[in-house]
Backbone as numpy.savetxt, mean C-alpha at the origin, in Angstrom:
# Nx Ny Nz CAx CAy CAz Cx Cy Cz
20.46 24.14 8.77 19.31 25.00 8.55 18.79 25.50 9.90
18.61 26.96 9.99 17.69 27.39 11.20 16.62 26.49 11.79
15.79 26.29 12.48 14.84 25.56 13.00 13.90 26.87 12.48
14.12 28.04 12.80 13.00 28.96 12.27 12.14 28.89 10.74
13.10 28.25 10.20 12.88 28.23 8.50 11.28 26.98 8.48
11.44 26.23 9.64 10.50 25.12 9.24 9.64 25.22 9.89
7.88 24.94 8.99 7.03 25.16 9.23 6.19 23.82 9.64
6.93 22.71 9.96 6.71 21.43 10.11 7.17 20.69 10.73
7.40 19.75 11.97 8.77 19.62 12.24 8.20 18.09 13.12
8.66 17.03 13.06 8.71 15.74 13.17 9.69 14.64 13.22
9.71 13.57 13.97 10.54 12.47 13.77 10.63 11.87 12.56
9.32 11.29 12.08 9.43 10.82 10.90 7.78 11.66 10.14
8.54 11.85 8.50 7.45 12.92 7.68 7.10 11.67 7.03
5.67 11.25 6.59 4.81 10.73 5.67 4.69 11.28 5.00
4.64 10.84 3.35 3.96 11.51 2.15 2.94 10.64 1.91
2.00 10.80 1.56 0.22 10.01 0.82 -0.44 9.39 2.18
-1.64 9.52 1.96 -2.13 8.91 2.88 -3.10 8.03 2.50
-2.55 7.31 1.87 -3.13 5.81 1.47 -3.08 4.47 3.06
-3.18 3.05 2.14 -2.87 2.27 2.87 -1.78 1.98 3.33
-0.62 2.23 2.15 0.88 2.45 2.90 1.47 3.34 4.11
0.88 4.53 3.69 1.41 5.48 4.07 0.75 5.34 6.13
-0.52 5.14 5.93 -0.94 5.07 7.01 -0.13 3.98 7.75
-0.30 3.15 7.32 0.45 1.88 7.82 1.63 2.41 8.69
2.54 2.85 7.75 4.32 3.53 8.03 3.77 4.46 8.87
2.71 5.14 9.16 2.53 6.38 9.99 2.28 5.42 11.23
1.29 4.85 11.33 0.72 4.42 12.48 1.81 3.75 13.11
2.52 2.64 12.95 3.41 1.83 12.98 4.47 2.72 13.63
4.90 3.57 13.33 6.28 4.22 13.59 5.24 5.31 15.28
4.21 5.75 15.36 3.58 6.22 15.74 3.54 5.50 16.98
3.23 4.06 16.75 3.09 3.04 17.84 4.29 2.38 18.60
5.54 3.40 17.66 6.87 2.79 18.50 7.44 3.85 18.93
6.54 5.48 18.97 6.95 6.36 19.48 7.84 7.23 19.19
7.56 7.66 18.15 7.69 8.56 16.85 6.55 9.66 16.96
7.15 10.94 16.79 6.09 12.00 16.13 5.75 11.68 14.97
4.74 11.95 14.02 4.65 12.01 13.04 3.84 12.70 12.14
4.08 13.26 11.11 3.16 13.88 10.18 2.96 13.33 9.11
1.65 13.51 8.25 1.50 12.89 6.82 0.90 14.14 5.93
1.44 14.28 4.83 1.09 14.88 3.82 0.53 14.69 2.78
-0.61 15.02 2.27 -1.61 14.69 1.72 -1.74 15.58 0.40
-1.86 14.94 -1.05 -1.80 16.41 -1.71 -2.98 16.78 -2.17
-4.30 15.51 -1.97 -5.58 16.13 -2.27 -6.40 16.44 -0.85
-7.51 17.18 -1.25 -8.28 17.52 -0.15 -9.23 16.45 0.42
-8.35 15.34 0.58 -9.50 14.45 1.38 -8.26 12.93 1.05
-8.34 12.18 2.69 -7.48 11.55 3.23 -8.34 9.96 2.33
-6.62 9.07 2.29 -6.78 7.59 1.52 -6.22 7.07 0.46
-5.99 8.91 -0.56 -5.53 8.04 -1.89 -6.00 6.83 -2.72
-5.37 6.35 -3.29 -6.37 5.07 -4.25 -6.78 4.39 -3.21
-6.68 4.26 -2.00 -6.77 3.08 -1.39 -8.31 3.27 -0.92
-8.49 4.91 -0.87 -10.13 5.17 -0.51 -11.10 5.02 -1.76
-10.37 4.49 -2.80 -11.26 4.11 -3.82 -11.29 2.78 -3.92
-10.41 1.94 -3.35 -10.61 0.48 -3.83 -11.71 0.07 -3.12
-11.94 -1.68 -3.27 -12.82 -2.40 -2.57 -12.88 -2.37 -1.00
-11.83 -1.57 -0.50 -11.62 -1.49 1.11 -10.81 -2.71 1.93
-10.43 -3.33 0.99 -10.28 -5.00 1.53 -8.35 -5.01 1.56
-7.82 -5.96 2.09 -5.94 -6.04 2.14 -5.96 -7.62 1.68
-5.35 -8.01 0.70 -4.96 -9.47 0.13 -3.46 -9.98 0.08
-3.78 -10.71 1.70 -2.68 -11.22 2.61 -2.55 -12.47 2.95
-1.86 -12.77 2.32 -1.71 -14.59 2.24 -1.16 -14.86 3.40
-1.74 -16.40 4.12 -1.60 -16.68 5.12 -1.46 -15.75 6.43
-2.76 -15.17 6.22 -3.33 -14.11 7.59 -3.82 -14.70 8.69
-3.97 -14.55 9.75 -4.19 -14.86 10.88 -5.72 -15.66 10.60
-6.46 -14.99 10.17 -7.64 -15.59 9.98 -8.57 -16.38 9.82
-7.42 -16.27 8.20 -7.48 -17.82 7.90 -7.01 -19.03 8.51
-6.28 -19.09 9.41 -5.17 -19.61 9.86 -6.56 -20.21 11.45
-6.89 -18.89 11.97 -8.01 -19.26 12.96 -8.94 -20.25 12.67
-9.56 -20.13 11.10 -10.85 -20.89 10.91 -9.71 -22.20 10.08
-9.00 -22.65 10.20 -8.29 -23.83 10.19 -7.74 -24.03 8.56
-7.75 -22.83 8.09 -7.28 -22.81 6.68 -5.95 -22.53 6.70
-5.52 -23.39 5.88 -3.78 -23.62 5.40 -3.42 -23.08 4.24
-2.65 -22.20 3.90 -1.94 -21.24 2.53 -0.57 -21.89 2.76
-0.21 -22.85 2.19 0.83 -23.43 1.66 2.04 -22.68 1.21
3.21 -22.09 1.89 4.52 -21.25 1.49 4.19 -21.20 -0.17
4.57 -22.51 -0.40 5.45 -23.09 -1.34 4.60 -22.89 -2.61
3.13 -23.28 -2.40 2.09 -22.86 -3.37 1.95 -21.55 -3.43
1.09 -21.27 -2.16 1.18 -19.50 -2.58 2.32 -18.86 -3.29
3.25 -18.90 -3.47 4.37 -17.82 -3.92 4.70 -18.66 -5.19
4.25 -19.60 -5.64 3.86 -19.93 -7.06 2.74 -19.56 -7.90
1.96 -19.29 -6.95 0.44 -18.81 -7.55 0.91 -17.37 -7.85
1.69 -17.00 -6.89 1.76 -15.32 -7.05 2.64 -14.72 -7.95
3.76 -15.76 -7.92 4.92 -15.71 -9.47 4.41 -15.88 -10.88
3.37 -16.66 -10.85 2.84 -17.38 -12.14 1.88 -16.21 -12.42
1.31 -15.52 -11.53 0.18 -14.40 -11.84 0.74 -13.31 -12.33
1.92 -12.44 -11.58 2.87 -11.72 -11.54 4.11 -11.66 -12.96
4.68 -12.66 -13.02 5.03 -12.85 -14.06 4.94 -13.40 -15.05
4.29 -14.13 -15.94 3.53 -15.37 -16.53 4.48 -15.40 -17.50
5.28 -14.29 -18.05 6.35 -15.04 -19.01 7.41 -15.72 -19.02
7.80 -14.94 -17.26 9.26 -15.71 -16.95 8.80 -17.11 -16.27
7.56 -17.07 -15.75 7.45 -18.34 -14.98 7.73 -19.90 -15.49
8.49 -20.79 -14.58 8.94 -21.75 -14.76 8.94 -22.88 -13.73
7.80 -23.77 -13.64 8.07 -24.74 -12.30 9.04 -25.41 -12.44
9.75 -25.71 -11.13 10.94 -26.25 -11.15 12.59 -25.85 -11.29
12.24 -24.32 -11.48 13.44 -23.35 -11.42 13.64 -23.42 -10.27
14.68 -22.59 -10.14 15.33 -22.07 -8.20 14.15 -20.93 -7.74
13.68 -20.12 -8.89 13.35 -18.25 -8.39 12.05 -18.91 -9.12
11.54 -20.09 -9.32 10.55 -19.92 -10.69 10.73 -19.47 -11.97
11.83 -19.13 -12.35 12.34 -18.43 -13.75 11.96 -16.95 -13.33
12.05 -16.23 -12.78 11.59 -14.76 -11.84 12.68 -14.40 -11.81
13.04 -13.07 -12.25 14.58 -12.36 -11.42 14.58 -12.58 -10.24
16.12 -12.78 -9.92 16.13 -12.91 -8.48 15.33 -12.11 -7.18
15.59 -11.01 -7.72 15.26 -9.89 -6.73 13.16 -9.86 -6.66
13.04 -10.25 -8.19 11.55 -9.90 -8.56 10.96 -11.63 -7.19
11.75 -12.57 -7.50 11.60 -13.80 -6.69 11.07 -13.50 -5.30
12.58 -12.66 -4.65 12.42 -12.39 -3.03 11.49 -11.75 -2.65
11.16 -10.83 -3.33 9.99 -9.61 -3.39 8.76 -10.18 -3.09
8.37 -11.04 -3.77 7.39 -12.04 -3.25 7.26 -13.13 -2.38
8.46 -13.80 -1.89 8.38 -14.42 -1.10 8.22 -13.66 0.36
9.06 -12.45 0.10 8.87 -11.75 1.43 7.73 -11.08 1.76
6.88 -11.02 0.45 5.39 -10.30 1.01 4.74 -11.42 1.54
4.69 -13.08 0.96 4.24 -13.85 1.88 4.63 -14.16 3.24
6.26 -14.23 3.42 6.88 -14.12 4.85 6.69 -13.17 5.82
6.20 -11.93 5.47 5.81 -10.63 6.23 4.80 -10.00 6.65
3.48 -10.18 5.13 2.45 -9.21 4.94 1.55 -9.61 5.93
1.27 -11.09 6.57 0.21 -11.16 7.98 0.89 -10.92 8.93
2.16 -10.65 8.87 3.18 -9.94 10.52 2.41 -8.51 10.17
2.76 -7.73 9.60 2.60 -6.27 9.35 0.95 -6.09 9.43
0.00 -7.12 9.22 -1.59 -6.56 9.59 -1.57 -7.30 11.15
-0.78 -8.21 11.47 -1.19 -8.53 13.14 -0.42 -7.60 13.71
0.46 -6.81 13.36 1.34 -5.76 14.46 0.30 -4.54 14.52
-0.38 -4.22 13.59 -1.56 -3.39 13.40 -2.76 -3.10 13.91
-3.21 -4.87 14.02 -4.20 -5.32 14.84 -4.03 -5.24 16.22
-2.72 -5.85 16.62 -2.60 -6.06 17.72 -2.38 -4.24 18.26
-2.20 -3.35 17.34 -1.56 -1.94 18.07 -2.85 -1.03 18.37
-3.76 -1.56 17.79 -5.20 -1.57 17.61 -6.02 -0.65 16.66
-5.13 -0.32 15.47 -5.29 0.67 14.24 -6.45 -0.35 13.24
-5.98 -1.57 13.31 -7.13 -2.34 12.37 -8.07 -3.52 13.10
-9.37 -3.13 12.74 -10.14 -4.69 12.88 -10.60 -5.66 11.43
-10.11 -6.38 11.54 -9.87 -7.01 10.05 -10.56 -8.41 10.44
-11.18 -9.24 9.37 -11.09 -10.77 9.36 -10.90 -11.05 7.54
-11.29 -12.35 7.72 -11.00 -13.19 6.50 -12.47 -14.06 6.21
-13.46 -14.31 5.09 -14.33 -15.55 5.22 -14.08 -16.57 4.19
-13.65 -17.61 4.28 -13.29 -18.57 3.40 -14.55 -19.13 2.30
-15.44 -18.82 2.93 -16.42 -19.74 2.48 -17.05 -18.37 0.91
-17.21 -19.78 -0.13 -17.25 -19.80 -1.66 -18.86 -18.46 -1.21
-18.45 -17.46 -2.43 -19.83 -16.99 -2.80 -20.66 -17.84 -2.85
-22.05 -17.54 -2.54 -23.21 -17.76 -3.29 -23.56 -16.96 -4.18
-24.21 -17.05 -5.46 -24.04 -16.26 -6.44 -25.54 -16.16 -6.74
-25.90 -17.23 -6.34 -27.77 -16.90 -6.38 -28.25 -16.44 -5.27
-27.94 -16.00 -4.02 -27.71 -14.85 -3.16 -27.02 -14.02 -2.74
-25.75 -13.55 -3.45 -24.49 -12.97 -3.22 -24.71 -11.96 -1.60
-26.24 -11.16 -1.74 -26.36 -10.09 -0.46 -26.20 -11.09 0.62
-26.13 -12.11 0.77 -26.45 -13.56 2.04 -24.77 -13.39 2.50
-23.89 -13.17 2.18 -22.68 -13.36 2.22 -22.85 -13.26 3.66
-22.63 -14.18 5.00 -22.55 -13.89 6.46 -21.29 -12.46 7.22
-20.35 -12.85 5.93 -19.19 -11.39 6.05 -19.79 -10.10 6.26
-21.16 -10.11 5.12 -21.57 -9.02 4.60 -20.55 -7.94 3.71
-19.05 -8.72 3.20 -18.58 -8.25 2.24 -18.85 -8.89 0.89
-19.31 -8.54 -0.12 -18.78 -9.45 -1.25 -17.59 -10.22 -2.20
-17.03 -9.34 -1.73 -15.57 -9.44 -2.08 -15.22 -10.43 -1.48
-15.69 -10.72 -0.18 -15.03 -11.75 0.52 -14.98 -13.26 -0.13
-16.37 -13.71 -0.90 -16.34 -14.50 -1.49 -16.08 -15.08 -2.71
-15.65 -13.79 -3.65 -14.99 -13.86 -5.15 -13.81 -14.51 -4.53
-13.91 -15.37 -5.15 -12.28 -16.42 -5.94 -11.65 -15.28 -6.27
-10.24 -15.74 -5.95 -8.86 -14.89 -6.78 -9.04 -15.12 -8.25
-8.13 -13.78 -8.59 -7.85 -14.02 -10.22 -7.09 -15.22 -10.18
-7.41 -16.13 -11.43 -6.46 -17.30 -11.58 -6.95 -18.21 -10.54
-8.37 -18.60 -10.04 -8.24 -19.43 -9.02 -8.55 -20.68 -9.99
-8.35 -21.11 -10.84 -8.48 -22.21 -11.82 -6.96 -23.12 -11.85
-5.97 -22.01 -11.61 -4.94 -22.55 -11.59 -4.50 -23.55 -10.86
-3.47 -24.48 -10.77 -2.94 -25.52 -10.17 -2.44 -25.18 -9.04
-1.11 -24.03 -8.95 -1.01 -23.55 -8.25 -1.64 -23.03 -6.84
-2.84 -22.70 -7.52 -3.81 -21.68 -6.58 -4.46 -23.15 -5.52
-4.25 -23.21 -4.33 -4.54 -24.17 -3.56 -5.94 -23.13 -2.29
-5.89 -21.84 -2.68 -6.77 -21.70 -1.67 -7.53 -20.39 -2.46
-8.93 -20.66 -3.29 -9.02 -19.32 -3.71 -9.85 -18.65 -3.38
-10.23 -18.87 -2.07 -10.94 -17.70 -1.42 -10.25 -17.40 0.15
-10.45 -16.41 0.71 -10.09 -16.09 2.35 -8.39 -15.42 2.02
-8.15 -15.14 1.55 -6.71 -13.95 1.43 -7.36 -11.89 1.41
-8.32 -12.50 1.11 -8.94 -10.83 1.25 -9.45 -10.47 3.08
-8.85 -9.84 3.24 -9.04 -9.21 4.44 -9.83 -7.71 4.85
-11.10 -7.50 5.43 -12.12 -6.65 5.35 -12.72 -6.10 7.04
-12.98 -5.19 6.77 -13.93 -4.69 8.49 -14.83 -5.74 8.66
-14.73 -6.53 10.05 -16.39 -7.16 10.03 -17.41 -6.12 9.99
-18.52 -6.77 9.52 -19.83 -6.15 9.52 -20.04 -5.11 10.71
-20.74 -4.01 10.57 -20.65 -3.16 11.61 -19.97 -1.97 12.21
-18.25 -2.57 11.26 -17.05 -1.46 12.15 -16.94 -0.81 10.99
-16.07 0.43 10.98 -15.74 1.09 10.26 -14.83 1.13 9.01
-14.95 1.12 7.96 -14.28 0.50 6.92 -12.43 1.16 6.79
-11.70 0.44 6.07 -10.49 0.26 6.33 -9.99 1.28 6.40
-10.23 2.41 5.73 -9.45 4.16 5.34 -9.96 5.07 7.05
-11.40 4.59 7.17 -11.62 5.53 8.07 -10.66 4.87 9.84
-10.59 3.00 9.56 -9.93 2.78 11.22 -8.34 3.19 11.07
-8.04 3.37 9.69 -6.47 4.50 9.72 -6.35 5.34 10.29
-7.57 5.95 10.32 -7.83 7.93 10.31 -7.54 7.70 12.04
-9.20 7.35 12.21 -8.74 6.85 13.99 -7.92 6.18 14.53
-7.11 5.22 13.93 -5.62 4.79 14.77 -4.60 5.96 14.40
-5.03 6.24 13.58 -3.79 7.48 13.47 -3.74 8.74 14.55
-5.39 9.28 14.22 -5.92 10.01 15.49 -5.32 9.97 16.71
-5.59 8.34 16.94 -5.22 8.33 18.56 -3.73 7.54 19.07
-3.02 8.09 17.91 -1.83 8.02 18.61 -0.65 8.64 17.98
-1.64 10.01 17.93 -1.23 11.60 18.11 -0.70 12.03 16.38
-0.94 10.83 15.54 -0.57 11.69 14.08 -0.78 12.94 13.84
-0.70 13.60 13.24 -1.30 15.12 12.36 -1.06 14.58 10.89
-2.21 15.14 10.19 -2.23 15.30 8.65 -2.59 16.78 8.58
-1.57 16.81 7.07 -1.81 17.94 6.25 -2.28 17.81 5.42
-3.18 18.84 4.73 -3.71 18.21 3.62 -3.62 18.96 2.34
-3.74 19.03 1.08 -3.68 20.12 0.09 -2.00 20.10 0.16
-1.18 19.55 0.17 0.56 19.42 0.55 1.26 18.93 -0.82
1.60 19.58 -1.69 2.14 18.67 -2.80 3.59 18.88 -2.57
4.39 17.37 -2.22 5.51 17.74 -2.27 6.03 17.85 -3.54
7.08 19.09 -3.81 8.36 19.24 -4.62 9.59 19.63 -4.34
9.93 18.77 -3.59 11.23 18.94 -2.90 12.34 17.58 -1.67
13.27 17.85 -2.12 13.37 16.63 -1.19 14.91 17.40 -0.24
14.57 17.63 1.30 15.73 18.37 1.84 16.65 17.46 2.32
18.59 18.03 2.15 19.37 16.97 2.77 20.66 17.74 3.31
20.85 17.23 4.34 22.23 17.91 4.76 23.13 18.01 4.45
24.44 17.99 4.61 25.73 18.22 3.99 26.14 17.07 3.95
25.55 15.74 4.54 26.40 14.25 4.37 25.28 13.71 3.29
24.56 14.47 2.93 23.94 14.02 1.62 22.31 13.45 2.29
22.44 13.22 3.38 21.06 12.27 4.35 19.57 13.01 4.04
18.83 12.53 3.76 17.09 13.42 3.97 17.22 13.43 5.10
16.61 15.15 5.30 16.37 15.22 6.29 14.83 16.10 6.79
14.03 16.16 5.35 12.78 16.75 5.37 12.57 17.40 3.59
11.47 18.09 3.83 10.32 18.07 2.61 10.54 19.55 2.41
10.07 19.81 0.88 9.98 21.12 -0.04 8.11 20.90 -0.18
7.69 21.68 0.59 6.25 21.54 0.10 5.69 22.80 -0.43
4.43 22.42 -1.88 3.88 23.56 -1.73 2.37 23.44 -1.21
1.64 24.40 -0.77 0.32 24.69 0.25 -0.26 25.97 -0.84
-1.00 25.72 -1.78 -1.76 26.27 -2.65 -0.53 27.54 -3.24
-0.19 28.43 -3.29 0.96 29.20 -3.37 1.75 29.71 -2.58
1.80 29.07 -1.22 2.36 29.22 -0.32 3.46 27.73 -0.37
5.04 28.27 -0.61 6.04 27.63 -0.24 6.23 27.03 1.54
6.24 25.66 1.89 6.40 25.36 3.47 7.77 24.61 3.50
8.69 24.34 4.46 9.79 23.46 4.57 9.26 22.55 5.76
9.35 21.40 5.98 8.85 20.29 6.49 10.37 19.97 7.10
10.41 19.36 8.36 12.07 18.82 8.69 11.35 17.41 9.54
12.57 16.23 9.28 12.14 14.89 9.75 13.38 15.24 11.00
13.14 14.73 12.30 14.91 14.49 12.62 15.12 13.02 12.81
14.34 12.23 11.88 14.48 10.64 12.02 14.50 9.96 10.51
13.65 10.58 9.91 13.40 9.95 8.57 11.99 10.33 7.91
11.86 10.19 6.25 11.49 10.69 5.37 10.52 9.17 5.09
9.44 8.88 4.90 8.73 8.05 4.20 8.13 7.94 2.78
7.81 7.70 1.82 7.32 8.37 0.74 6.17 6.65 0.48
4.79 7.22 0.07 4.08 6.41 0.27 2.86 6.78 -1.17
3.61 7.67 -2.36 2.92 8.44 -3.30 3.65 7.66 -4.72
3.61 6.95 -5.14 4.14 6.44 -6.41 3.20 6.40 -7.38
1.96 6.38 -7.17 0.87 6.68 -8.63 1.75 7.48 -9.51
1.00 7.33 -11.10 1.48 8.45 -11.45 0.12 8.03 -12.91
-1.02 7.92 -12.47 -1.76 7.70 -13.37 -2.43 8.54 -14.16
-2.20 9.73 -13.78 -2.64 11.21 -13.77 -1.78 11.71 -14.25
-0.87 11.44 -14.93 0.36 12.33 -15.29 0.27 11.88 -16.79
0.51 12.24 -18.09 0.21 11.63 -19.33 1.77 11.26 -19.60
2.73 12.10 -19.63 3.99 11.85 -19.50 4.68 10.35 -19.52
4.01 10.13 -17.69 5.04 9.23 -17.32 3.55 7.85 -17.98
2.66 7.83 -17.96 1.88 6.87 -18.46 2.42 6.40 -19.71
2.60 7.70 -20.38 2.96 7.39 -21.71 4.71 6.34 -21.99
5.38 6.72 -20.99 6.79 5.83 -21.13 6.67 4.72 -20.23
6.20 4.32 -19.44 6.23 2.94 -18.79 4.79 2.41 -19.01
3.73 2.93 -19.35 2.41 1.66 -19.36 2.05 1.49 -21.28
2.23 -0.35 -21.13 2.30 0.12 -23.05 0.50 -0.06 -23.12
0.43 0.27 -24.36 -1.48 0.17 -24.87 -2.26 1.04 -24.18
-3.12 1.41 -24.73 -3.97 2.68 -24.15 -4.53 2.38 -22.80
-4.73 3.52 -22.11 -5.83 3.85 -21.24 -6.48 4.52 -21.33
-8.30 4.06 -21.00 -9.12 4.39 -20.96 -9.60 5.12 -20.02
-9.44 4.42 -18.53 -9.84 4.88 -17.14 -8.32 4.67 -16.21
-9.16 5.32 -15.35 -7.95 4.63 -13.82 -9.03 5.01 -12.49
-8.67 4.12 -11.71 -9.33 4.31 -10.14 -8.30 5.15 -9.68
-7.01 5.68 -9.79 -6.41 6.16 -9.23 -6.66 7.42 -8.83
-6.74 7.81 -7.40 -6.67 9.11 -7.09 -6.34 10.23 -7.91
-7.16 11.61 -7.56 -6.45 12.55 -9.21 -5.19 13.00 -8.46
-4.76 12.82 -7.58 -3.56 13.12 -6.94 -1.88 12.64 -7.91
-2.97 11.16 -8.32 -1.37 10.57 -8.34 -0.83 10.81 -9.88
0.22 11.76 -9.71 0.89 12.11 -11.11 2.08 11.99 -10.89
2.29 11.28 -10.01 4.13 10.86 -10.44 4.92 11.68 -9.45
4.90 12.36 -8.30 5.73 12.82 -7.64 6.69 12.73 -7.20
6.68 11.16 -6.77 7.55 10.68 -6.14 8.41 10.32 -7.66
7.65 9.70 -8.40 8.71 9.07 -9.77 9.89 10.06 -9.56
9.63 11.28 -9.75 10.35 12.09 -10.31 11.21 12.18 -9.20
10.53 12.73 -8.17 12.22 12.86 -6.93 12.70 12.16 -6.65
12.32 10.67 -6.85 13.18 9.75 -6.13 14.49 9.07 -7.44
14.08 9.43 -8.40 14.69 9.22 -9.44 16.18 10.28 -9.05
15.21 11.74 -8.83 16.80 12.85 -8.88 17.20 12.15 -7.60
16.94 11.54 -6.70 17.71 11.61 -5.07 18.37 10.15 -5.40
18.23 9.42 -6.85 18.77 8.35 -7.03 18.42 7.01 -6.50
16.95 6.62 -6.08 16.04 5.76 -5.96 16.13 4.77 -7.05
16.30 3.29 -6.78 16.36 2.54 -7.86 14.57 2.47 -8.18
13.73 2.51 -9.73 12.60 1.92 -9.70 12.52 1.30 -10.07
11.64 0.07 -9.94 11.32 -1.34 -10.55 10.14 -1.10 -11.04
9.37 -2.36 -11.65 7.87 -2.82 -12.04 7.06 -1.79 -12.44
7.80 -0.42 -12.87 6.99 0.72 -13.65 5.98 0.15 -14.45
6.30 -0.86 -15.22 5.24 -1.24 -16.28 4.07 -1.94 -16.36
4.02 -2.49 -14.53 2.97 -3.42 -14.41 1.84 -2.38 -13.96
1.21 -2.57 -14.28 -0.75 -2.45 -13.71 -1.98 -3.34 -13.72
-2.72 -2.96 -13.27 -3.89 -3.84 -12.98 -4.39 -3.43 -14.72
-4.41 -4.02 -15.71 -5.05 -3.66 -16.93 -6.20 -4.99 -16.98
-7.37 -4.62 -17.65 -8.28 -5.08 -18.17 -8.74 -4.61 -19.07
């Protein structure tokens, strides 16, 4: 392809600019990478600027500082037994868990406080942890000044569950909450966002490789080119009735999800031959 044709042009392209996406931006950013992120609503975060603001990361640094222990072996039973509750089985090899569904979790416990201390340390996040139990007949007293910090996990009744508070990770009091220290680590180490960007398109060369984005910009067609790699960080699809309707069973009422997320990625990564998993799980209540 001409270089003239592209109206975008980067080492590595981001799609969503959630907590993932930032993450993969900043990160690749901090190892010296150009980078761009594409955004398809008018205002940066995705669901992640709607949640509680908080990251729930077992055995985080934090905890680990104020002398709290998250047990391998427990945690990733607590998280199998939550995760899957039908296949679960103490005393299996995987827990009674597909294999793959097994590793998946063990490796978010083996990884997920590497990936917020590489963050911290790159200086995109200021994060802590407070162990200590709500008070519930002063909840505003919380010394965090998060509340969240002191809700028990779902399932903290369980056997399993050996630690059920301090896995939530939050801004201390004072700093800027989690979406906006993205914006500024991203800022300052030279990201660009686009915004209003819906991708429909996925570009590849003649050995079949991505090598950049089909975007549209209100009715204006753009071509996006990576010369490193393609990220995709948009998998909602809660907004879409379609795909709700074939992978989530029993009605929905609401969703926190961004009105962004209708399935974009479902769909291209499916044609570019993306295996998907865990379509069917959600946070339901």
């Amino acid at each position: 392809m001409a270089d003239d044709l592209f109206d975008f042009e980067a080492d590595v392209l981001v799609v969503g600019t959630g907590g993932a996406g930032f993450s993969a931006a900043t990160t690749a950013a901090a190892e010296g990478a150009s980078v761009i992120m594409f955004e398809r609503n008018d205002h940066i975060g995705g669901t992640t600027g709607a949640s509680g603001g908080t990251a729930w990361i077992p055995n985080n640094a934090s905890l680990r500082a104020q002398g709290k222990e998250d047990p391998r072996e427990d945690a990733i039973a607590y998280m199998c037994r939550l995760s899957f509750p039908q296949y679960y089985c103490p005393g299996h090899p995987t827990l009674g868990l597909p294999e793959k569904s097994y590793e998946l979790i063990a490796n978010f416990y083996d990884n997920g406080y590497q990936a917020i201390d590489y963050l911290v340390d790159a200086g995109v996040l200021d994060v802590m942890a407070d162990t200590r139990p709500l008070d519930f007949e002063n909840p505003t007293q919380m010394p965090s000044g998060n509340l969240l910090a002191g809700f028990p996990d779902y399932g903290a009744e369980l056997p399993e569950e050996r630690l059920p508070t301090g896995r939530h990770l939050f801004p201390p009091p004072g700093t800027p909450g989690m979406v906006e220290q993205f914006e500024n680590g991203a800022a300052a180490k030279g990201v660009e966002i686009a915004m209003n960007r819906q991708v429909t398109g996925i570009l590849r060369n003649d050995e079949g490789e991505v090598v950049g984005l089909e975007l549209r910009y209100g009715h204006i067609a753009e071509l996006a080119r990576a010369r490193k790699g393609v990220i995709f960080a948009s998998g909602g699809f809660a907004h879409d009735e379609e795909l709700v309707r074939r992978y989530i069973p029993g009605r929905i009422y609401g969703t926190c999800a961004t009105l962004g997320a209708r399935g974009d990625f479902v769909r291209l990564g499916a044609d570019a031959g993306a295996k998907l998993a865990n379509m069917g799980n959600a946070w339901l209540k």
